[in-house]
N, CA, C and O atoms as a MOPAC input file, in Angstrom:
PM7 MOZYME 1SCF
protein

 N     20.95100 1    23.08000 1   -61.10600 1
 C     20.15400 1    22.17800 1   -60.31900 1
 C     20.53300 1    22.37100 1   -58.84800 1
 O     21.68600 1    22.67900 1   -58.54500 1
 N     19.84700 1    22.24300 1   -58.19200 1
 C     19.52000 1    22.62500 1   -56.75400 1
 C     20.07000 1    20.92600 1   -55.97200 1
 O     19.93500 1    19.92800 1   -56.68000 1
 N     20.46100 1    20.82000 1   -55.01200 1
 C     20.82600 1    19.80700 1   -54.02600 1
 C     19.88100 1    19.19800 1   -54.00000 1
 O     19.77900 1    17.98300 1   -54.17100 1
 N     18.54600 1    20.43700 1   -53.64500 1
 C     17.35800 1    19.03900 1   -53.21000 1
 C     16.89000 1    18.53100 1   -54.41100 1
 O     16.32300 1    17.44200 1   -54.49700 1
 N     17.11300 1    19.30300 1   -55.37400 1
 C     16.65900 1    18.51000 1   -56.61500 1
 C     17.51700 1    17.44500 1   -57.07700 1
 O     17.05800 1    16.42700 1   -57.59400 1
 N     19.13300 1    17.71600 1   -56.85100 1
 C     19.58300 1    16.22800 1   -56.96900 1
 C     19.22400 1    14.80300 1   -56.12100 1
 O     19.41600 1    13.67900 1   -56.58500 1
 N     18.64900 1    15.09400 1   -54.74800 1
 C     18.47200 1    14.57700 1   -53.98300 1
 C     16.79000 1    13.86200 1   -54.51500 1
 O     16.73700 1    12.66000 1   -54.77700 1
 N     15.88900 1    14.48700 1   -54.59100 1
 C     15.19600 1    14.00500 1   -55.04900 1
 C     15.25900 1    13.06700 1   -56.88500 1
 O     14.53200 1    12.08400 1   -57.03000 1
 N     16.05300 1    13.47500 1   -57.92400 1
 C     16.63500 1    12.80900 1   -59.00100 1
 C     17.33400 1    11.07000 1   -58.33600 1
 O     17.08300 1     9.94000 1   -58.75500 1
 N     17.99000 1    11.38900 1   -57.51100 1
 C     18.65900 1    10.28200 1   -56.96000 1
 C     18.02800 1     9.46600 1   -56.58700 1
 O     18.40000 1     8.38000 1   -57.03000 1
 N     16.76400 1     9.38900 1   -55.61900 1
 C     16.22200 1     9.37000 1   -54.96900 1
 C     14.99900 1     7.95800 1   -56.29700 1
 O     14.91100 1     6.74200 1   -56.12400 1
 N     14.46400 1     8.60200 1   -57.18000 1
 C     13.70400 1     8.29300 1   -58.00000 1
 C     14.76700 1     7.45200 1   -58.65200 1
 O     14.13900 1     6.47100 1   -59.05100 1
 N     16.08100 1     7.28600 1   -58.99400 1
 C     17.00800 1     6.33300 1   -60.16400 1
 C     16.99600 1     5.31800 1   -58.71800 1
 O     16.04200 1     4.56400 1   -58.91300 1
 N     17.40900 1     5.08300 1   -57.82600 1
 C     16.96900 1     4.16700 1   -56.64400 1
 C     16.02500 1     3.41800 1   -56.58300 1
 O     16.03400 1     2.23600 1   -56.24000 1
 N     14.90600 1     4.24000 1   -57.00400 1
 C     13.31000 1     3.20500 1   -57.03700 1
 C     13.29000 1     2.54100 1   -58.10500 1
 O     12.84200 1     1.39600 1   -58.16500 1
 N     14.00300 1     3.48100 1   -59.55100 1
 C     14.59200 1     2.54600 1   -60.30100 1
 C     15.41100 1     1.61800 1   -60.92900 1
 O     15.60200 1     1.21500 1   -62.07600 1
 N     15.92200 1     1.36400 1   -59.57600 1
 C     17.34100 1     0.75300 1   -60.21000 1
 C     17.46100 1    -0.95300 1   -60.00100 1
 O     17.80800 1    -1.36000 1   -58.89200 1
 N     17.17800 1    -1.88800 1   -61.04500 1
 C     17.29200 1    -3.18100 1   -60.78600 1
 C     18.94300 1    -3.61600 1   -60.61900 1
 O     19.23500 1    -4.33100 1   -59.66000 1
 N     19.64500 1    -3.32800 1   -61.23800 1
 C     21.04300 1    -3.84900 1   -60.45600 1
 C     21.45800 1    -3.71600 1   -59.02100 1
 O     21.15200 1    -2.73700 1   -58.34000 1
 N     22.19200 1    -4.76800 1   -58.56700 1
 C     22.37700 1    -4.10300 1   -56.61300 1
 C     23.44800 1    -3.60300 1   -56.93400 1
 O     23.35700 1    -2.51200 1   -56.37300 1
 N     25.13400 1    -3.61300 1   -57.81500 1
 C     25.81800 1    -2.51000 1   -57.97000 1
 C     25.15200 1    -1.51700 1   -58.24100 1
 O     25.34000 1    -0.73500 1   -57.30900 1
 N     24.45400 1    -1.05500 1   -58.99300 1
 C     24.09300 1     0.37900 1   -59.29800 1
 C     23.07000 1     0.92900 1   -58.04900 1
 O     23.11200 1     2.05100 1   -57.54400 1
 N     22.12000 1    -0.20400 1   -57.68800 1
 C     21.88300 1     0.66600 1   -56.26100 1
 C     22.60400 1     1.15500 1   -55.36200 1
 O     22.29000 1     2.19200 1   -54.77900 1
 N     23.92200 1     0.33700 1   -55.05400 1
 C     24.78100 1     0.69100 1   -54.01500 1
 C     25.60100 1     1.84000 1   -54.45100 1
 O     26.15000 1     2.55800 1   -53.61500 1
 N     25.71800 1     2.06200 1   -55.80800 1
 C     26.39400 1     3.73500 1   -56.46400 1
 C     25.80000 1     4.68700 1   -55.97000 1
 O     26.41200 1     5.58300 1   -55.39000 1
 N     23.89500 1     4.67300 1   -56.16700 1
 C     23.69100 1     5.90900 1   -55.73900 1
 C     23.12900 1     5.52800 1   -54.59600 1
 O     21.99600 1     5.93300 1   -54.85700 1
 N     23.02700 1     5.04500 1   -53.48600 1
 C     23.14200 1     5.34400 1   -52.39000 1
 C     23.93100 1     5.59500 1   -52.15200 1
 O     23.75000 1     6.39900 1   -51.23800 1
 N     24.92900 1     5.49100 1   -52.32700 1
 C     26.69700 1     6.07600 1   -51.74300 1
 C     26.06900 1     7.73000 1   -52.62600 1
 O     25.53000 1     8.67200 1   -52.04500 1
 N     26.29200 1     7.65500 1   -53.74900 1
 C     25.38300 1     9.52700 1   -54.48500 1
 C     24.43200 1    10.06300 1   -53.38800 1
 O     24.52400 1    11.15400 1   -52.82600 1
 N     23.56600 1     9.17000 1   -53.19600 1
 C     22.53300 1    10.19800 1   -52.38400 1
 C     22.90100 1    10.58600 1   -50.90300 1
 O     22.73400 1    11.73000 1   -50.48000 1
 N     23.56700 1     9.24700 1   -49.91600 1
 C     24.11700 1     9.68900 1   -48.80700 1
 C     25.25500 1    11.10700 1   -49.10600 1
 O     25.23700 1    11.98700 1   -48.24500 1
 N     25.97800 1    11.24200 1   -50.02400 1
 C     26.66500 1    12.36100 1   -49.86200 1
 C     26.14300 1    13.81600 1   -49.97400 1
 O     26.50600 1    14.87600 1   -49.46500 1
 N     25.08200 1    13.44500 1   -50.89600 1
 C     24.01900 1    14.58600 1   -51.42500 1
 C     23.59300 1    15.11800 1   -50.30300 1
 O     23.57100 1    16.33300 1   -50.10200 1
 N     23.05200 1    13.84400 1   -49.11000 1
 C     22.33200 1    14.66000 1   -48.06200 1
 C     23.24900 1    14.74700 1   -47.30500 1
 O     22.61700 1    15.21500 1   -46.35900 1
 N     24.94000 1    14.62100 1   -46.70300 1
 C     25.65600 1    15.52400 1   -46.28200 1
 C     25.93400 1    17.05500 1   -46.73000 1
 O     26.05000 1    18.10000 1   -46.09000 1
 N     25.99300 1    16.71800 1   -48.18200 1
 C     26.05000 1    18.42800 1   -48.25500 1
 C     24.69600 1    19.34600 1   -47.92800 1
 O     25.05000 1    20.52200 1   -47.85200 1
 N     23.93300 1    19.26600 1   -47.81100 1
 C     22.67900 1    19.60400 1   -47.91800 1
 C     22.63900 1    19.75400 1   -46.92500 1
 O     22.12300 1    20.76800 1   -46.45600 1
 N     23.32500 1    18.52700 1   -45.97100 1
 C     22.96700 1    19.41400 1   -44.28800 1
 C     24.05700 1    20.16600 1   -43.82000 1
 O     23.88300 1    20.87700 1   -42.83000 1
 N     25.62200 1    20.10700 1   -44.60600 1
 C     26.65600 1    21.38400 1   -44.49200 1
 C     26.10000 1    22.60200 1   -44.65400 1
 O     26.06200 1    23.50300 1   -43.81600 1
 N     25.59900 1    22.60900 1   -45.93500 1
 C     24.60300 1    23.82200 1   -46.19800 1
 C     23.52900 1    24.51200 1   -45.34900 1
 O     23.12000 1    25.67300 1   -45.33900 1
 N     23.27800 1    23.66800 1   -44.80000 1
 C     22.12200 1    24.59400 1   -43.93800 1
 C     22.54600 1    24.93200 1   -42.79800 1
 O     22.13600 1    25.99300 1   -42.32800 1
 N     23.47600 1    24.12300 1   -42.05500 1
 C     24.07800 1    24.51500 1   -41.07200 1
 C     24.95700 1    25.74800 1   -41.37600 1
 O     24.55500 1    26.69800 1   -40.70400 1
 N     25.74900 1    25.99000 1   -41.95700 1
 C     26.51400 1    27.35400 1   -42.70100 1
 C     25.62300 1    28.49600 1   -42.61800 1
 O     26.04000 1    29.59100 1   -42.23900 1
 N     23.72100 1    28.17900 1   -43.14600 1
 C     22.84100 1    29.07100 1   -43.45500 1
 C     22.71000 1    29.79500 1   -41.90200 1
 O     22.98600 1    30.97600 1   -41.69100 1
 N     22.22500 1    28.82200 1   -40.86000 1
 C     22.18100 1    29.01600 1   -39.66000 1
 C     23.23900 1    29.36600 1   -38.79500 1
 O     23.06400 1    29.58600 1   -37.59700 1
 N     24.44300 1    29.43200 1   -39.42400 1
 C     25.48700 1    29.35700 1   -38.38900 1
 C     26.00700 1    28.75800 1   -37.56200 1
 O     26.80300 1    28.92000 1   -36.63800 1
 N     25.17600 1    27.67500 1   -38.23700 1
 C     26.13500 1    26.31500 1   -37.07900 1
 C     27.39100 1    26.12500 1   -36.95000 1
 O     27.92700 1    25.94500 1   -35.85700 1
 N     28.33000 1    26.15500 1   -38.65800 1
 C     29.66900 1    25.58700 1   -38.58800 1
 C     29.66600 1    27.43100 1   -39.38900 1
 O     28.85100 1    28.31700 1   -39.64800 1
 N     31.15200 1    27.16600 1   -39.50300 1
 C     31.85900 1    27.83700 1   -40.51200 1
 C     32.50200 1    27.13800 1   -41.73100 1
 O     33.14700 1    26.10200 1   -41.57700 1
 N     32.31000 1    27.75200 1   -43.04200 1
 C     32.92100 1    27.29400 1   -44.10000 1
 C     34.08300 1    27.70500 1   -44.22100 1
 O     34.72200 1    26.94900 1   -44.95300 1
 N     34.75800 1    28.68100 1   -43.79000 1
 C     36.39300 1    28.92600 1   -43.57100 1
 C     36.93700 1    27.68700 1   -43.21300 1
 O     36.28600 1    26.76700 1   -42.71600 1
 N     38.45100 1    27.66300 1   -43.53400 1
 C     39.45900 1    26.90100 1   -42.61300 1
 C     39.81400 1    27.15500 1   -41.49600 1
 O     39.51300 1    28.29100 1   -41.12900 1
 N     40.46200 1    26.41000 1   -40.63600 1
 C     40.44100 1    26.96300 1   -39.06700 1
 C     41.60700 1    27.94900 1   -38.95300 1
 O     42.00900 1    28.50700 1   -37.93200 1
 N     42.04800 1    28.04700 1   -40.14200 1
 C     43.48500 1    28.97300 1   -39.79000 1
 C     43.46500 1    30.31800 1   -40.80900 1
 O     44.37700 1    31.14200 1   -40.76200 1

């Protein structure tokens, strides 16, 4: 499974989710989802480096 596809999965259990603990799980899931997703593209572009600094 692909990021954006978790992102979108997440995304849809949110619209469904009647508990406010379990909403607040995957929003905490999906906010991280779309950090990596934008590590990732930045890496693609060369924004950052995925090395360590040393």
């Amino acid at each position: 499974m692909t990021i954006e596809q978790h992102i979108e999965e997440l995304r849809a259990e949110l619209n469904n989710a009647c508990d406010a603990a379990e909403r607040r799980q995957i929003e905490r899931e999906l906010e991280l989802a779309r950090a990596e997703l934008a590590v990732q593209r930045a890496e693609q572009v060369g924004a950052i480096e995925a090395e360590p600094p040393f």
